[in-house]
N, CA, C and O atoms as a GROMACS GRO file, in nm:
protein
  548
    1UNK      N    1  -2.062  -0.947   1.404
    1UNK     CA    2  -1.926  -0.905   1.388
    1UNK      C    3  -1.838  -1.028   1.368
    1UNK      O    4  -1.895  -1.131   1.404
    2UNK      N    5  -1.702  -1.047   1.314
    2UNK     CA    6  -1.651  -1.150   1.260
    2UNK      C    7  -1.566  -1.155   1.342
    2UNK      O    8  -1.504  -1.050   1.361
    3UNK      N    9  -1.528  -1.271   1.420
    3UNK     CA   10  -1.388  -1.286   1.471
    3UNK      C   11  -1.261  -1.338   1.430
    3UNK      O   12  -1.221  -1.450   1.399
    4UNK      N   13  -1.207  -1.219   1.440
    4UNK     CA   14  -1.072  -1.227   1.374
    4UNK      C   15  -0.982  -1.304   1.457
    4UNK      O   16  -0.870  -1.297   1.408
    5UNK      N   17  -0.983  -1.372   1.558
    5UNK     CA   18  -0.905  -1.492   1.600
    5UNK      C   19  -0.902  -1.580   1.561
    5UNK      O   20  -0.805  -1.647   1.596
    6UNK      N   21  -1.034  -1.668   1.430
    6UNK     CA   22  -1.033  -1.732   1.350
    6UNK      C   23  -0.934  -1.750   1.240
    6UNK      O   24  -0.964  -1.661   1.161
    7UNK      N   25  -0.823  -1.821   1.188
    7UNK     CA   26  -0.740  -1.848   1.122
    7UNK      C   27  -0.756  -1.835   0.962
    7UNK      O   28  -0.678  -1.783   0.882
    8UNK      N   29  -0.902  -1.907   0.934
    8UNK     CA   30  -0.947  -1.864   0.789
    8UNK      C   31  -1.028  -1.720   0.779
    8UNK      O   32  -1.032  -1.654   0.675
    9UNK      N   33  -1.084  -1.684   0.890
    9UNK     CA   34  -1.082  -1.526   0.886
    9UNK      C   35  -0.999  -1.395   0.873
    9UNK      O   36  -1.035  -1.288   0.824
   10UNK      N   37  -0.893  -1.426   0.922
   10UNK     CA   38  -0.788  -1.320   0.959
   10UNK      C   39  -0.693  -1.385   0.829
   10UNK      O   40  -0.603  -1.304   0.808
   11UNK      N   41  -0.685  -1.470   0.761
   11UNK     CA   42  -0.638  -1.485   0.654
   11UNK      C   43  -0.716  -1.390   0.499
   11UNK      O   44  -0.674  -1.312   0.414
   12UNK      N   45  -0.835  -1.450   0.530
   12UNK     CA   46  -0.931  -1.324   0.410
   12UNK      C   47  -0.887  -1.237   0.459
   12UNK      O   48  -0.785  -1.211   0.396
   13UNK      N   49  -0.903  -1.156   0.555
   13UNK     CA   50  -0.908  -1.037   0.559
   13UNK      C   51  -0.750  -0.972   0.533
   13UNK      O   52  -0.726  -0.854   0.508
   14UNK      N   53  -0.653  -1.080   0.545
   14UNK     CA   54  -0.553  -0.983   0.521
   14UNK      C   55  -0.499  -1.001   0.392
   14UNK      O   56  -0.401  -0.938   0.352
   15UNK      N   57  -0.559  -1.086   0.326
   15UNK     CA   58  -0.528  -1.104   0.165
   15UNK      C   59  -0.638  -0.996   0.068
   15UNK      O   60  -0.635  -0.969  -0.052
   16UNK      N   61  -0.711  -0.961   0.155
   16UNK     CA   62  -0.811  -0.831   0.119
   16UNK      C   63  -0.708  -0.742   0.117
   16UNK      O   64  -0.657  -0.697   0.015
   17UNK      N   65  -0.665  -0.704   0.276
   17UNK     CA   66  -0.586  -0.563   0.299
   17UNK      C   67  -0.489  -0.562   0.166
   17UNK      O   68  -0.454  -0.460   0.106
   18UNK      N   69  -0.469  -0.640   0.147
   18UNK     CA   70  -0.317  -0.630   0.093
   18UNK      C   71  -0.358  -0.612  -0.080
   18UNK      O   72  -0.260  -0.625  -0.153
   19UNK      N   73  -0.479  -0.586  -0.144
   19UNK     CA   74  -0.493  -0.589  -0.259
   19UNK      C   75  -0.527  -0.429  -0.266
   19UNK      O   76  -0.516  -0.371  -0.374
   20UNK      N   77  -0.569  -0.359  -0.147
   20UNK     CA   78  -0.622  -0.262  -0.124
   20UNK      C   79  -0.546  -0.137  -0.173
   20UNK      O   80  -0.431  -0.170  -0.143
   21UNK      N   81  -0.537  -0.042  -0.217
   21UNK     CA   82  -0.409   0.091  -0.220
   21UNK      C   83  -0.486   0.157  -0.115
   21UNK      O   84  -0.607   0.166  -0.095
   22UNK      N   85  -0.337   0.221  -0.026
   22UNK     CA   86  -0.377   0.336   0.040
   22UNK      C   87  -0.458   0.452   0.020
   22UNK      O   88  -0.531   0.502   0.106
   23UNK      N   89  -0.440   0.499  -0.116
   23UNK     CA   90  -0.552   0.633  -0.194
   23UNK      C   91  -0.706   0.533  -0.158
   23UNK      O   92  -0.804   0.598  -0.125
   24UNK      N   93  -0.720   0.388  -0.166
   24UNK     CA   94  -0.840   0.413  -0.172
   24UNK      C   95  -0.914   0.395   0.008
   24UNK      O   96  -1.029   0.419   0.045
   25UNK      N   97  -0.811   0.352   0.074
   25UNK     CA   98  -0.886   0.344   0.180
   25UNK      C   99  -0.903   0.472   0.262
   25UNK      O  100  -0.986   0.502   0.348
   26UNK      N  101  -0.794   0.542   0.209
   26UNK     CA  102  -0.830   0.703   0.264
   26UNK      C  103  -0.955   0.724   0.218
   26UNK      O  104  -1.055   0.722   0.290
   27UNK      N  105  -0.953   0.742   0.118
   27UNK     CA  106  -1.102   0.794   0.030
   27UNK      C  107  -1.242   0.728   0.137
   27UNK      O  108  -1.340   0.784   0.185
   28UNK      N  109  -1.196   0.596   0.143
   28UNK     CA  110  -1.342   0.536   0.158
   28UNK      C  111  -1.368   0.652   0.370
   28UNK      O  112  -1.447   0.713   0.442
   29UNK      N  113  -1.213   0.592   0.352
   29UNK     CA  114  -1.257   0.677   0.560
   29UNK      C  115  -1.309   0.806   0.508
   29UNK      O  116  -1.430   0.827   0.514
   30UNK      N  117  -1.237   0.884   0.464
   30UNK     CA  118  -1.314   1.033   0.384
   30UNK      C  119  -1.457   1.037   0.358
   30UNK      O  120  -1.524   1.135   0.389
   31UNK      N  121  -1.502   0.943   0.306
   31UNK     CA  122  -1.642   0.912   0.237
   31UNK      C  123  -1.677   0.918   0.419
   31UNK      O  124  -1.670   1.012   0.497
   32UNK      N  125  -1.712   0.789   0.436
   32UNK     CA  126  -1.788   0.753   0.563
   32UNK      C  127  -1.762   0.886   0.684
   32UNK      O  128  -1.858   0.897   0.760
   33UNK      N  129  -1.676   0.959   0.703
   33UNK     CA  130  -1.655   1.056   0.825
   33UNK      C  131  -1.693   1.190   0.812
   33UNK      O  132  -1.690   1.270   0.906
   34UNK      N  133  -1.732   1.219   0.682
   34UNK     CA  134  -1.743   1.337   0.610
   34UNK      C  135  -1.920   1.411   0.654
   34UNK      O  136  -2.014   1.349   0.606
   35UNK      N  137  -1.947   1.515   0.727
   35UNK     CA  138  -2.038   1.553   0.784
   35UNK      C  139  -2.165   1.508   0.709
   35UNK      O  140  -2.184   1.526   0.589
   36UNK      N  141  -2.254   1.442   0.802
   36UNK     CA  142  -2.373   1.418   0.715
   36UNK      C  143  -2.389   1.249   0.679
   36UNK      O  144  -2.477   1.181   0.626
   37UNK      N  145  -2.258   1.223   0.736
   37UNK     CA  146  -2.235   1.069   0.622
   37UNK      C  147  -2.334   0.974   0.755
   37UNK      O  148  -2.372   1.027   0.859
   38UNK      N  149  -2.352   0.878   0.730
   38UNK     CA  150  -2.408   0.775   0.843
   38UNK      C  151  -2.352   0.672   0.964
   38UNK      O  152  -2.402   0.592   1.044
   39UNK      N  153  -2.177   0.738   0.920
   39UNK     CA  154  -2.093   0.647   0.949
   39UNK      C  155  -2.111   0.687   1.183
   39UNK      O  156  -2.084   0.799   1.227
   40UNK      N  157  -2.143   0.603   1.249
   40UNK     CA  158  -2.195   0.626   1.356
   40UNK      C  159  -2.052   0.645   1.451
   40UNK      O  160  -2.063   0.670   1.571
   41UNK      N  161  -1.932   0.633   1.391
   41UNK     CA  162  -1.785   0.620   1.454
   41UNK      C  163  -1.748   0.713   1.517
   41UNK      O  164  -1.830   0.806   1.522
   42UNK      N  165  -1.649   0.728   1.571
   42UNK     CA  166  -1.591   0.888   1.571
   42UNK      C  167  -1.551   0.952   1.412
   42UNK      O  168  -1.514   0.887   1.314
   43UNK      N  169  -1.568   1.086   1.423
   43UNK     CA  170  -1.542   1.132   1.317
   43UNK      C  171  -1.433   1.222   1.240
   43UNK      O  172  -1.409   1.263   1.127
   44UNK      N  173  -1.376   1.227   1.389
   44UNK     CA  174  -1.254   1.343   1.400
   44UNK      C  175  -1.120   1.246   1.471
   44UNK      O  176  -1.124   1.169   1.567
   45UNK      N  177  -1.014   1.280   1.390
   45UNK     CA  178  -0.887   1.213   1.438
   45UNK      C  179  -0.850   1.286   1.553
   45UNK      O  180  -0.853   1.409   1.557
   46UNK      N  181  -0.802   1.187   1.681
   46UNK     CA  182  -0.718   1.276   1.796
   46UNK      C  183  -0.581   1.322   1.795
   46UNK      O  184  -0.479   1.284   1.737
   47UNK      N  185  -0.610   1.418   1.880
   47UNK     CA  186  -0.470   1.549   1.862
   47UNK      C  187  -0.351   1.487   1.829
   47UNK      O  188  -0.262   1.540   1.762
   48UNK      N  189  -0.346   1.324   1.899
   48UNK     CA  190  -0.184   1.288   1.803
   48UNK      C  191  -0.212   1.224   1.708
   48UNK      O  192  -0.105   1.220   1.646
   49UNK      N  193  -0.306   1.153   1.635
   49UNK     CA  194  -0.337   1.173   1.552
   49UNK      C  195  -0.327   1.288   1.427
   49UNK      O  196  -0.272   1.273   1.318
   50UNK      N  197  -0.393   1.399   1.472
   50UNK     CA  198  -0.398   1.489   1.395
   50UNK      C  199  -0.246   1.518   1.346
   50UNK      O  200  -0.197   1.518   1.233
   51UNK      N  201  -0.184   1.544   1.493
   51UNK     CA  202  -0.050   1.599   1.500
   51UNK      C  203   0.049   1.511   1.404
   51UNK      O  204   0.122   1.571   1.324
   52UNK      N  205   0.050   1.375   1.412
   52UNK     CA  206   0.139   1.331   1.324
   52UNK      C  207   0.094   1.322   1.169
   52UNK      O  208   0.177   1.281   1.088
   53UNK      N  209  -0.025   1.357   1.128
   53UNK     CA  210  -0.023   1.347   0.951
   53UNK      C  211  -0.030   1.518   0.993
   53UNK      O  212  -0.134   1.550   0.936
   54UNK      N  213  -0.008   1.569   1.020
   54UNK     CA  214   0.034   1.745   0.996
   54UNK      C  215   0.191   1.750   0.978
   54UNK      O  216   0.266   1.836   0.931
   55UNK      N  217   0.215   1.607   1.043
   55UNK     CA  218   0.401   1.658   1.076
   55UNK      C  219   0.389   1.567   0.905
   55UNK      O  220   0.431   1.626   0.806
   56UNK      N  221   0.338   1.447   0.893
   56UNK     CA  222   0.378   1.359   0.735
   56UNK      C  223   0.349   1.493   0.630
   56UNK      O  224   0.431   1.510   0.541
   57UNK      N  225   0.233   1.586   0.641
   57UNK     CA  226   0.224   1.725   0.509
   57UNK      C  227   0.302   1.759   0.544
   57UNK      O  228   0.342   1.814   0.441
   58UNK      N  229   0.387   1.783   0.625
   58UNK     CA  230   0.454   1.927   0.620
   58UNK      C  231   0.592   1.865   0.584
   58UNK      O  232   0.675   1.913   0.507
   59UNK      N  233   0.602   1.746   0.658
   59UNK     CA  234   0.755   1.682   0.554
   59UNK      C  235   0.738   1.610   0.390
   59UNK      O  236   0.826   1.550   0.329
   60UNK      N  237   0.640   1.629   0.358
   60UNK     CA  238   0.603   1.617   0.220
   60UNK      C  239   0.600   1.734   0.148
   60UNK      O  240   0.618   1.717   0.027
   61UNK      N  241   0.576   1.888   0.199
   61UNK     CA  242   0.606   1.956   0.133
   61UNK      C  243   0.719   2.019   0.133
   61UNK      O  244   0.757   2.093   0.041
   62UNK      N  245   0.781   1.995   0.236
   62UNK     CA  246   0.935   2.021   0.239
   62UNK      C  247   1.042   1.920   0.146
   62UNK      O  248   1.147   1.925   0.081
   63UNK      N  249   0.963   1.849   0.177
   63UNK     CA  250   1.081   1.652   0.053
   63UNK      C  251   1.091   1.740  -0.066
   63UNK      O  252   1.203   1.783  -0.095
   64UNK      N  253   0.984   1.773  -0.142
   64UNK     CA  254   0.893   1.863  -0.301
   64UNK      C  255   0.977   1.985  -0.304
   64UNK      O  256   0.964   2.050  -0.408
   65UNK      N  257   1.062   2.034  -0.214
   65UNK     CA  258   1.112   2.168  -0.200
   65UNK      C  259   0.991   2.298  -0.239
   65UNK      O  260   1.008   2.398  -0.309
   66UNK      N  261   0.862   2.248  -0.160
   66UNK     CA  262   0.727   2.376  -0.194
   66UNK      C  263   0.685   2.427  -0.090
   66UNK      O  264   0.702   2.347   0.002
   67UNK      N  265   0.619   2.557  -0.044
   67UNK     CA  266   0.613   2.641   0.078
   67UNK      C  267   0.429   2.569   0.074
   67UNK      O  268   0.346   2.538  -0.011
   68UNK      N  269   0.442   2.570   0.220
   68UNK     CA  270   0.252   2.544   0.284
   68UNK      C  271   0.155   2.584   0.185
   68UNK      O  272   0.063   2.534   0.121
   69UNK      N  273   0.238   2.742   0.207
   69UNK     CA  274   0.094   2.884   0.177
   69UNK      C  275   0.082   2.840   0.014
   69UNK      O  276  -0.030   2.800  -0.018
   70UNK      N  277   0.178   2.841  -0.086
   70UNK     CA  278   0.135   2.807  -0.208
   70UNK      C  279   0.105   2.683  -0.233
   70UNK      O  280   0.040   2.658  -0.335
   71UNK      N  281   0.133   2.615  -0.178
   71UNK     CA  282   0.020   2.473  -0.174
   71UNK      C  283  -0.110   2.471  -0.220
   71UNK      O  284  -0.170   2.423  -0.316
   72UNK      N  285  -0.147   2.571  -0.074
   72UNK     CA  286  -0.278   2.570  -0.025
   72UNK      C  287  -0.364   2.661  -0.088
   72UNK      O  288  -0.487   2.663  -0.094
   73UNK      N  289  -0.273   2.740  -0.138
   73UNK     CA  290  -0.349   2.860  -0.249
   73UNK      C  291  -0.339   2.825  -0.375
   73UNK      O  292  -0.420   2.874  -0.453
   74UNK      N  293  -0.250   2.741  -0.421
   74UNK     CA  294  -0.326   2.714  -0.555
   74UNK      C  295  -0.383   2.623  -0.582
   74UNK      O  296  -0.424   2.597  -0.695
   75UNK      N  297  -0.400   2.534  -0.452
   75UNK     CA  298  -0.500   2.409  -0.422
   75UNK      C  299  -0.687   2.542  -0.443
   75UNK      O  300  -0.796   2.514  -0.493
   76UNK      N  301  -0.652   2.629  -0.400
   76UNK     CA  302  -0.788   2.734  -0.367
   76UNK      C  303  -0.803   2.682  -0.248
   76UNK      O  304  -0.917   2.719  -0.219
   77UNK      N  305  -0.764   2.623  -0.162
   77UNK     CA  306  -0.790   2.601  -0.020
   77UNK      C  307  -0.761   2.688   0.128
   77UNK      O  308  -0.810   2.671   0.240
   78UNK      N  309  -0.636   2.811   0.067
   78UNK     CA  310  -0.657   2.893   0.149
   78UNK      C  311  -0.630   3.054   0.048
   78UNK      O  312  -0.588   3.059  -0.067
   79UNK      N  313  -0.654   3.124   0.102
   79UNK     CA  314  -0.647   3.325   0.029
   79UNK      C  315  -0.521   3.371   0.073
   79UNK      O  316  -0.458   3.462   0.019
   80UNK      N  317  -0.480   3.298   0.185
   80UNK     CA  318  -0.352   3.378   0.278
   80UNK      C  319  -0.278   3.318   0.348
   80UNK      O  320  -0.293   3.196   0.353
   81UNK      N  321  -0.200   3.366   0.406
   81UNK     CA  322  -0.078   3.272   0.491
   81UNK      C  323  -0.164   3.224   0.611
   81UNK      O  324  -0.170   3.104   0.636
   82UNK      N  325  -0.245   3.332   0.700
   82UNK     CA  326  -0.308   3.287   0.782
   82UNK      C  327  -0.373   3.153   0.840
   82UNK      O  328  -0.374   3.099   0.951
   83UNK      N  329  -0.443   3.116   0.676
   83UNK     CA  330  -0.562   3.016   0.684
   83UNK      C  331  -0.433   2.897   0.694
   83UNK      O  332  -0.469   2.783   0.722
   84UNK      N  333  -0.320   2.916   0.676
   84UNK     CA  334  -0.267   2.748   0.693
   84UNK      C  335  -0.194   2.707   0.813
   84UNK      O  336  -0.133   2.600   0.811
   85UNK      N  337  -0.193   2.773   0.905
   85UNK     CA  338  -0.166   2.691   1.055
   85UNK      C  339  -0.185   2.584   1.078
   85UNK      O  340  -0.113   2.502   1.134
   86UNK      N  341  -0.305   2.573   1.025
   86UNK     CA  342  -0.376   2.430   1.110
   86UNK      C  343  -0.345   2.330   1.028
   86UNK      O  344  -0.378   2.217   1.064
   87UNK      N  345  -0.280   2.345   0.911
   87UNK     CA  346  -0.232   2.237   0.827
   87UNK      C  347  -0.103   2.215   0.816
   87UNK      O  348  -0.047   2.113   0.778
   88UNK      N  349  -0.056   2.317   0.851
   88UNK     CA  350   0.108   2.252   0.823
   88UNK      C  351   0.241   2.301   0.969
   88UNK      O  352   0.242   2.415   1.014
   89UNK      N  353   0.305   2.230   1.001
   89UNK     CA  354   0.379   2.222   1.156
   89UNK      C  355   0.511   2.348   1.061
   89UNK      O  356   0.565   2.352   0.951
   90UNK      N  357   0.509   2.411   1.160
   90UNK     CA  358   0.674   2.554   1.143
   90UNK      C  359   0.780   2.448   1.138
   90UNK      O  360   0.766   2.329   1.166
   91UNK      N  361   0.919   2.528   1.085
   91UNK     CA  362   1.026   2.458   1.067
   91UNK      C  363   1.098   2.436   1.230
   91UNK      O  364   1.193   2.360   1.251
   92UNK      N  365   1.040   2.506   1.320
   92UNK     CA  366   1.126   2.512   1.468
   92UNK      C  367   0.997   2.329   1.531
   92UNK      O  368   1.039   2.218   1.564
   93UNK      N  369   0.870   2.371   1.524
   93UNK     CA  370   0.837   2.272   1.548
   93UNK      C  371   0.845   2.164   1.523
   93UNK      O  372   0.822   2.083   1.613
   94UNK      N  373   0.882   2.117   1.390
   94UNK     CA  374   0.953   2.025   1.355
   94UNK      C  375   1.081   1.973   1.377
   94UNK      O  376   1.104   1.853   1.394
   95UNK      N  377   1.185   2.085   1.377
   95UNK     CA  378   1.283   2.037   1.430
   95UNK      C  379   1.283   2.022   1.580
   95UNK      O  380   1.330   1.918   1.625
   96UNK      N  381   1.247   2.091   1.644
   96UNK     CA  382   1.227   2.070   1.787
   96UNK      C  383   1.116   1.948   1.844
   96UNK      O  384   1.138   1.873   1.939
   97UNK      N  385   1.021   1.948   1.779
   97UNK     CA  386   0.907   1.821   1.795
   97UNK      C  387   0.832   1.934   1.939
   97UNK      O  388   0.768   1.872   2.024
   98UNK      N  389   0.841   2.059   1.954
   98UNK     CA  390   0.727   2.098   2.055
   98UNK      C  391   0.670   2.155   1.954
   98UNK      O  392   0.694   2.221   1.853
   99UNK      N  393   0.573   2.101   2.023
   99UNK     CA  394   0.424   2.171   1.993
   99UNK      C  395   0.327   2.219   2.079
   99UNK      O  396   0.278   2.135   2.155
  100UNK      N  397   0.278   2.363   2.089
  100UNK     CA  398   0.189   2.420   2.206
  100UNK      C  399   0.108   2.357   2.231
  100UNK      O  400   0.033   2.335   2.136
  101UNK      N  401   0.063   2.278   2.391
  101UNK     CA  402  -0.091   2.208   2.346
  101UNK      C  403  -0.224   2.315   2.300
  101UNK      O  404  -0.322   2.287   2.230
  102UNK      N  405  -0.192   2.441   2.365
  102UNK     CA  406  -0.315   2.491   2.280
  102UNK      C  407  -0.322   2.531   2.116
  102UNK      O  408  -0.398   2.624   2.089
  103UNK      N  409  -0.258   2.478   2.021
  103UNK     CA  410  -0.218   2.532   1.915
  103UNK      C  411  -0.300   2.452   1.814
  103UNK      O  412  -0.306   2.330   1.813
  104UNK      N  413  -0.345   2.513   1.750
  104UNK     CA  414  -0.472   2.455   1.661
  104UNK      C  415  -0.458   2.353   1.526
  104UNK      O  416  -0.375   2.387   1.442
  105UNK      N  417  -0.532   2.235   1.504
  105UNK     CA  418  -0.455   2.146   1.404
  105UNK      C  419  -0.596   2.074   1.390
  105UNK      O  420  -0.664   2.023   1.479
  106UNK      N  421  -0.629   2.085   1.225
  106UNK     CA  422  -0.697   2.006   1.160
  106UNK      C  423  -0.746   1.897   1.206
  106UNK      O  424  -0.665   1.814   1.166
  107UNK      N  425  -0.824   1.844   1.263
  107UNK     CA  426  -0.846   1.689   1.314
  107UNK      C  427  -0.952   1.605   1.178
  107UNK      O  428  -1.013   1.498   1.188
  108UNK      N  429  -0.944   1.680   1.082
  108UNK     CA  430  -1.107   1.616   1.001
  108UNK      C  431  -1.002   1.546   0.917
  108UNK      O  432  -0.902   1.601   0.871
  109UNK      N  433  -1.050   1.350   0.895
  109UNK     CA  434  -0.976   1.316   0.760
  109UNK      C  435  -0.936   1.388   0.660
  109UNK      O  436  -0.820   1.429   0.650
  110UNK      N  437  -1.029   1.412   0.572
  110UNK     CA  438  -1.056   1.491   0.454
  110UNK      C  439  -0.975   1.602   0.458
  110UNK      O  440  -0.932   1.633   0.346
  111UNK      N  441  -0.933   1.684   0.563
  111UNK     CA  442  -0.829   1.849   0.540
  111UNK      C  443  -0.710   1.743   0.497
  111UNK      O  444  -0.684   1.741   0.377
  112UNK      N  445  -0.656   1.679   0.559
  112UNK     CA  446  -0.492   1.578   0.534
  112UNK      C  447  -0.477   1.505   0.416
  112UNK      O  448  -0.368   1.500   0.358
  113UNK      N  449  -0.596   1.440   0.371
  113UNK     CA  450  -0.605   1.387   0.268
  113UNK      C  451  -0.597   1.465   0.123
  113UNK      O  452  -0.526   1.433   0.027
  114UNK      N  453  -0.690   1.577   0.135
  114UNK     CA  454  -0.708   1.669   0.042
  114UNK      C  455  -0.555   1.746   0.022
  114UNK      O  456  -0.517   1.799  -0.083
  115UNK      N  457  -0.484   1.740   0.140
  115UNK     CA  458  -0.375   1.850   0.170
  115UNK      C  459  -0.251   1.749   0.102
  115UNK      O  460  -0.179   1.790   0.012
  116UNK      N  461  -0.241   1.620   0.156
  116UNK     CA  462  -0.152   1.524   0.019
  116UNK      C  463  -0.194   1.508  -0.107
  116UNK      O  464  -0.121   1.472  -0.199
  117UNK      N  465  -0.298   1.529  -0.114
  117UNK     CA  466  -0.328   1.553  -0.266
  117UNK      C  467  -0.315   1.702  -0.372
  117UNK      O  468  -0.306   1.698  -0.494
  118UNK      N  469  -0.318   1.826  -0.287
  118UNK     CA  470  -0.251   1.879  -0.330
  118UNK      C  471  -0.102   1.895  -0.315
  118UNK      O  472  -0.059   1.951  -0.415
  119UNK      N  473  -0.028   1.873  -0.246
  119UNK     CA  474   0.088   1.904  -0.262
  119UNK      C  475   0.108   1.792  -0.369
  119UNK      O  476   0.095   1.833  -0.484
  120UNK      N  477   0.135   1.674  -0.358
  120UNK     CA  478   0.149   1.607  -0.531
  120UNK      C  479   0.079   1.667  -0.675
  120UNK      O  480   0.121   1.642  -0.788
  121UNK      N  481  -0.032   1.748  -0.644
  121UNK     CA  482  -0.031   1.794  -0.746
  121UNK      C  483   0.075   1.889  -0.745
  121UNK      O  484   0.143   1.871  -0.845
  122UNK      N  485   0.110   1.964  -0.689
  122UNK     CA  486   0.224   2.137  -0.666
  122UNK      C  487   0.322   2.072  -0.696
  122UNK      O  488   0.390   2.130  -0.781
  123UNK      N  489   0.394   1.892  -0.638
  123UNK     CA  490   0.506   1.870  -0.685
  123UNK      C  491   0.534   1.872  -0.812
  123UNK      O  492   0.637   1.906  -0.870
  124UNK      N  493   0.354   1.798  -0.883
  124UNK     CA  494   0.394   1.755  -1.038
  124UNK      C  495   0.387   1.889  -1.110
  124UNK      O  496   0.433   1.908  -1.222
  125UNK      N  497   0.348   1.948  -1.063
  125UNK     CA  498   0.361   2.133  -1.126
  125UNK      C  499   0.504   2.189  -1.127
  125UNK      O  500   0.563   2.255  -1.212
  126UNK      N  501   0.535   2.152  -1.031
  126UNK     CA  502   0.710   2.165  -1.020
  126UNK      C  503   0.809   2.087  -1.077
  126UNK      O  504   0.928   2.114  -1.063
  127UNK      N  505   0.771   1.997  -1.138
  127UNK     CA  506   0.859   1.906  -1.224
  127UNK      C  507   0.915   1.759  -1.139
  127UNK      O  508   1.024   1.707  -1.162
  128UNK      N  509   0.825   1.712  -1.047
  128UNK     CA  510   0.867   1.596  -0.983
  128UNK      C  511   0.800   1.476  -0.989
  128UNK      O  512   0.678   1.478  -0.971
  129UNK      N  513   0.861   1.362  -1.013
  129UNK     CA  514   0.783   1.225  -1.027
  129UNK      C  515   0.724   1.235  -0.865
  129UNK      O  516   0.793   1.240  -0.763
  130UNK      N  517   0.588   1.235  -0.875
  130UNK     CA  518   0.559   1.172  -0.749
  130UNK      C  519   0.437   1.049  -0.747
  130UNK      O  520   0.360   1.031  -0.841
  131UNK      N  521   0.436   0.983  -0.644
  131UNK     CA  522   0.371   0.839  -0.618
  131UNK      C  523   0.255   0.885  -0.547
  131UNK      O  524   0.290   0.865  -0.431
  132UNK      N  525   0.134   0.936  -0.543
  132UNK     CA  526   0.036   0.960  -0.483
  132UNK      C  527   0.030   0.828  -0.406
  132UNK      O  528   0.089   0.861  -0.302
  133UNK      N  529   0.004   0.729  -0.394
  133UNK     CA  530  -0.039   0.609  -0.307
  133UNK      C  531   0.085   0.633  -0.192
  133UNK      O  532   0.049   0.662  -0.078
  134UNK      N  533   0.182   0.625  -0.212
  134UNK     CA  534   0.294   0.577  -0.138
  134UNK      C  535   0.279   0.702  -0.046
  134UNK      O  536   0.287   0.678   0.074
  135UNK      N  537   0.258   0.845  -0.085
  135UNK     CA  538   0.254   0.975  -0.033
  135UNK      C  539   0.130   0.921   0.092
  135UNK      O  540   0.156   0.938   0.211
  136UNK      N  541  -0.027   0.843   0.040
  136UNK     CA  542  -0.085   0.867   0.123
  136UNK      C  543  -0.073   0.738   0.233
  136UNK      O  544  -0.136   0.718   0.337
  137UNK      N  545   0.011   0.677   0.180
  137UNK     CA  546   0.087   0.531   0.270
  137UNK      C  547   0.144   0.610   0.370
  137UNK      O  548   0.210   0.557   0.460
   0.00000   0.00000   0.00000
């Protein structure tokens, strides 16, 4: 393992980070966490975790002026209003910031990732410049 208290280490590495786009390092965590993969880490984001890129979709599809459910349905990712709970926070929870702890929310990279990637597609369907990188920044 490399130690990053080293001065010419922690210099590479952050002249790496910085060439990097956000789309791709999502992707690569996506790749490695994705069932089956070899990656030996944890594989599932924790509940605040989860909770705050549910609150970044859901104020991304609100910025786009676009509803969850058609998001997610013409992503083909959900049939019904039902299936999108777990992806996107209500307008009271948001404005209020409670959230039930028993209330159910996506923890897998890949649902959040996939879920900013469709709504930029739904925006550009709707007629809006959008920045996919900066969205998954």
């Amino acid at each position: 393992m490399t130690e990053r208290n080293i001065p010419a280490v922690d210099a590479i590495l952050r002249e790496a980070l910085s060439t990097v786009r956000p789309t791709h390092l999502l992707s690569e965590a996506v790749r490695r966490t994705t069932k089956g993969a070899r990656w030996k880490g944890r594989q599932k984001m924790t509940r605040e975790d989860a909770l705050a890129a549910t609150r970044v979709v859901t104020d991304l599809v609100r910025r786009h002026g676009l509803r969850a459910t058609t998001v997610l349905q013409r992503d083909g990712r959900a049939s019904g209003r039902g299936q999108t709970y777990r992806f996107f926070l209500t307008e009271e929870e948001m404005a209020t910031g409670a959230i039930s702890p028993e209330r159910s929310l996506a923890k897998e990279i890949s649902a959040h990732v996939d879920n900013v990637r469709a709504v930029a597609a739904a925006a550009r369907a709707a007629g809006h410049e959008v920045d996919e990188d900066s969205m998954m920044a």
